[in-house]
C-alpha positions in Angstrom: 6.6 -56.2 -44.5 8.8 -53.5 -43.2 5.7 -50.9 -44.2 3.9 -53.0 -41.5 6.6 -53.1 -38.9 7.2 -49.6 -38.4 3.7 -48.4 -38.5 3.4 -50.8 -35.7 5.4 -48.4 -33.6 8.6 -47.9 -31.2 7.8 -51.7 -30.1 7.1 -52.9 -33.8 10.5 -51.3 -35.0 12.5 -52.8 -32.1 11.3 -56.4 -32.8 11.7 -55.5 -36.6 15.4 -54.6 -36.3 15.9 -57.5 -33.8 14.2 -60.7 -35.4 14.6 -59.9 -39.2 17.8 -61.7 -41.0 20.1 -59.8 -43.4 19.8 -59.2 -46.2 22.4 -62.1 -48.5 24.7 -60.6 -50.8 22.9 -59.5 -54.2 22.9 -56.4 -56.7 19.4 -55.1 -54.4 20.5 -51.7 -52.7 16.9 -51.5 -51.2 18.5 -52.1 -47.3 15.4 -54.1 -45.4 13.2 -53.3 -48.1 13.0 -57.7 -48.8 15.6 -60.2 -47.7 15.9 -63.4 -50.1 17.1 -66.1 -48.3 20.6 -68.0 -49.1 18.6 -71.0 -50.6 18.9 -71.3 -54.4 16.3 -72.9 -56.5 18.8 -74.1 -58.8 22.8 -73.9 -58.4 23.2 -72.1 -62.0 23.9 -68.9 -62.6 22.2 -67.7 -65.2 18.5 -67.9 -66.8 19.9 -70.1 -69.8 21.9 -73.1 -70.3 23.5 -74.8 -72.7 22.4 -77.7 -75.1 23.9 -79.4 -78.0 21.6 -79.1 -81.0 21.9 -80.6 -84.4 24.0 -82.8 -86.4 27.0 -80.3 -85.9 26.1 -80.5 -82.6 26.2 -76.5 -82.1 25.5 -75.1 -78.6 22.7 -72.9 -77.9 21.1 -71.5 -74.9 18.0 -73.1 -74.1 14.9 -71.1 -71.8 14.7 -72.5 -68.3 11.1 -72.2 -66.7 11.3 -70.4 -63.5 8.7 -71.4 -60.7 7.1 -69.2 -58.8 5.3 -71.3 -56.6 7.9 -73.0 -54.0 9.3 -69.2 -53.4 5.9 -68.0 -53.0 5.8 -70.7 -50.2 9.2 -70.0 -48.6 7.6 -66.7 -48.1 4.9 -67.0 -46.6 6.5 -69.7 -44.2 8.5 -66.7 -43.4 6.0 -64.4 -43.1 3.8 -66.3 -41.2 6.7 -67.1 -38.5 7.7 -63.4 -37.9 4.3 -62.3 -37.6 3.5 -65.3 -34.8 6.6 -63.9 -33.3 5.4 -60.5 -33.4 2.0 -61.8 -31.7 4.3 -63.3 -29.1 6.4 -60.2 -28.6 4.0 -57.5 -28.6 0.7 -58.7 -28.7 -0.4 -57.0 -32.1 -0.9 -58.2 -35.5 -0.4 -56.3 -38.7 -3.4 -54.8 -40.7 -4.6 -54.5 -44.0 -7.9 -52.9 -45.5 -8.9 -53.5 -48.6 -11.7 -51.4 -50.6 -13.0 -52.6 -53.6 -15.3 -50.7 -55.8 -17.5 -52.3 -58.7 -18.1 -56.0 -59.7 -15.9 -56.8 -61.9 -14.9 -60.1 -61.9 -11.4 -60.4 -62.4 -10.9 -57.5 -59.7 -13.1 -59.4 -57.1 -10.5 -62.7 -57.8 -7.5 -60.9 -56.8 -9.0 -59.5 -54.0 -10.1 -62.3 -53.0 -6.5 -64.3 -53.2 -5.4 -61.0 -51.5 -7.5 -61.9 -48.7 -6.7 -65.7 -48.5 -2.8 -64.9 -48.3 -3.3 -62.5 -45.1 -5.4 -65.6 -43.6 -3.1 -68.1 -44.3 0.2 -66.1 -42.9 -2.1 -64.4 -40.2 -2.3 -60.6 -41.2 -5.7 -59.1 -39.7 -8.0 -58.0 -42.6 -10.5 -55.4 -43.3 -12.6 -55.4 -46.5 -15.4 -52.8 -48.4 -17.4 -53.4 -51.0 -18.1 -49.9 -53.1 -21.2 -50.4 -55.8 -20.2 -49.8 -59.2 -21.3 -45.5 -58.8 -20.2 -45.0 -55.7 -19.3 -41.2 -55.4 -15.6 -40.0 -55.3 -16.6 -38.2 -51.7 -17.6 -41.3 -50.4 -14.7 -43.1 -51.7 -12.6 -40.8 -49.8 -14.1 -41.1 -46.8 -13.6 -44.7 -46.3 -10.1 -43.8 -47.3 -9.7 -41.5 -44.9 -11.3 -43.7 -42.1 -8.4 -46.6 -42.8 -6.0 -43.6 -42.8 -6.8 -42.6 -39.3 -7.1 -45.9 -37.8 -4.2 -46.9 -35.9 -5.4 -50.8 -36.3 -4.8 -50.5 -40.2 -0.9 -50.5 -41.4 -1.4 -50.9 -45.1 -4.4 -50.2 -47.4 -4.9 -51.4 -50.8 -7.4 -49.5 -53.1 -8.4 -52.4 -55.8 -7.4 -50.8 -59.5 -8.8 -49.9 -62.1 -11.3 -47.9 -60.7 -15.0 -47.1 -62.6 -14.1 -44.0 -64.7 -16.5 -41.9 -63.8 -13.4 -42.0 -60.1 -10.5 -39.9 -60.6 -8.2 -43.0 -59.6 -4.7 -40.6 -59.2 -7.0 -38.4 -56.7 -7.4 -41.7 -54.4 -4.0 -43.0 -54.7 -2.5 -39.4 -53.3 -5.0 -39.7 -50.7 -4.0 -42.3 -49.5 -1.4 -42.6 -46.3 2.1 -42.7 -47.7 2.9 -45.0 -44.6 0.0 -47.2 -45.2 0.3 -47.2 -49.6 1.1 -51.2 -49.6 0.6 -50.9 -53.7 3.4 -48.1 -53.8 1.8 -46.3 -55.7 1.7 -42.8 -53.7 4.1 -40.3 -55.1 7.0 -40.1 -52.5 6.5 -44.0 -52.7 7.1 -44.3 -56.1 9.9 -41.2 -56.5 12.2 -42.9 -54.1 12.0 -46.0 -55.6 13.0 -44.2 -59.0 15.9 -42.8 -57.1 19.0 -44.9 -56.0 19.7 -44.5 -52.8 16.1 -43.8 -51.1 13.8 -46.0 -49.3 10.6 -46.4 -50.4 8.1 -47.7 -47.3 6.5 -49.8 -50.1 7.5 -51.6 -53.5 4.5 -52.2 -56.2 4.4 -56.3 -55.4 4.0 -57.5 -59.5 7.8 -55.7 -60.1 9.4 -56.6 -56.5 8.3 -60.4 -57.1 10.2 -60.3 -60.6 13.1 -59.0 -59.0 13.0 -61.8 -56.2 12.4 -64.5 -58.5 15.5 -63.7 -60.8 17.3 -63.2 -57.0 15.9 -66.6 -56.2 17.4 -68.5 -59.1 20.7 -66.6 -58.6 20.6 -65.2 -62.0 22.6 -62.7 -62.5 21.5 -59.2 -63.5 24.2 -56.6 -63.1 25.3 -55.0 -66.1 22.9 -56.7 -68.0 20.2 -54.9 -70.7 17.1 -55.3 -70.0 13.5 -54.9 -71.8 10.5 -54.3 -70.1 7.2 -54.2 -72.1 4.9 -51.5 -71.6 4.8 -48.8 -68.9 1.8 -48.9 -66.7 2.3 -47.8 -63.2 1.4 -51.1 -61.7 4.0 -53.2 -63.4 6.0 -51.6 -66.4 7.1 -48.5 -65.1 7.9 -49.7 -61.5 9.7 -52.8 -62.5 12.2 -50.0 -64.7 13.0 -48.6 -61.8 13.6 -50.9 -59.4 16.0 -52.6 -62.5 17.9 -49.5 -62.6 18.6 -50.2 -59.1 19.5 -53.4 -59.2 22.3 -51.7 -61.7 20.8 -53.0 -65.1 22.6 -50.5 -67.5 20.4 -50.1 -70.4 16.9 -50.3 -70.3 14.5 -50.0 -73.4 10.8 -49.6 -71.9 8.3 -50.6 -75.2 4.6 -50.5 -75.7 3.0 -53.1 -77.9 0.4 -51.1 -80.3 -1.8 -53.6 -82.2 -2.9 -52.4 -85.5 -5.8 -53.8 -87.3 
């Protein structure tokens, strides 16, 4: 959300910097970037627990299930309250816009849940449809028109794109300030680098990170494996574990051979 705040402007910063709570205590030394709250979704410390097994009666550690859905709740309660506060405060209502090129299917789903959640927490939306050979100029140009208009704080281009699209030609072109998927370069170099600030963290890796902060699990010092390295979840979620001072990290690709 802080993306949206300061593209909001002077007034949008202020009531940023006034309404948002601190951040609690945890390994995260992204300042403002998301603030977990103090409420635990279990008291434990740690993603395992023990059990007796056996005759012996040996103890193992057994997998707990983590939930995302009552955070995912929490959130947008949250959400939703600081931007009916902003409304209140200001009068204005963060933006997002949306472009979507092609039919396939499981692309239009998550744009379309992408669309609920705005509704639901009250974030003003703006959505295009591109047909399947829509030209990279034309692309750019409804790019471009999100990028210069001062009602639209964050814009999502819907991945993959056809092929026929040079896709890291898009990302770059789009606003730094306005790259919700934090994907643009700067975006993604300062979250590589301790210390920096990106305006905005890829959302698959940031909601790991808050889940594990959620469930009070703790992460520092620990090794970590993350499985595969695509810019949308593997390769982002290495870097914002490195961060959150995980000390060795092994990043893997799975090849299936036939």
């Amino acid at each position: 959300m802080v993306g949206f705040w300061h593209r909001l402007g002077t007034k949008g910063k202020a009531f940023y910097s006034a309404t948002l709570s601190p951040p609690c205590s945890s390994p995260l030394t992204l300042p403002h970037i998301w603030v977990p709250t103090q409420t635990s979704h279990r008291p434990l410390s740690s993603g395992f627990h023990p059990v007796k097994t056996g005759a012996t009666g040996q103890t193992r550690s057994a997998a707990e299930i983590m939930s995302g859905k009552p955070i995912a709740k929490d959130i947008n309660l949250r959400v939703a309250a600081e931007i009916s506060r902003m409304k209140a405060a200001i009068g204005r209502l963060p933006g997002l816009a949306v472009v979507l090129v092609g039919y396939r299917e499981d692309s239009h789903a998550y744009v379309h849940m992408k669309l609920k959640a705005c509704n639901e927490v009250g974030i003003e939306t703006s959505f295009v449809q591109l047909p399947q050979d829509c030209t990279q100029d034309r692309l750019i140009d409804v790019v471009s028109s999100f990028n210069s208009n001062a009602s639209v704080h964050g814009i999502i281009v819907q991945l993959p794109l056809p092929q026929h699209l040079d896709e890291e030609t898009i990302i770059n072109f789009v606003s730094p300030e306005k790259d919700v998927d934090g994907f643009h370069p700067p975006n993604m170099g300062n979250l590589a680098l301790r210390g920096r600030e990106p305006l905005f963290i890829p959302c698959t890796p940031k909601a790991c990170i808050e889940l594990l902060l959620r469930y009070r699990v703790e992460i520092i010092g620990k090794n970590a494996v993350v499985i595969g390295r695509s810019k949308i979840a593997g390769l982002s979620t290495s870097f914002l574990l490195q961060v959150t001072h995980i000390f060795v990290l092994y990043c893997i690709d799975i090849i299936m051979f036939e």
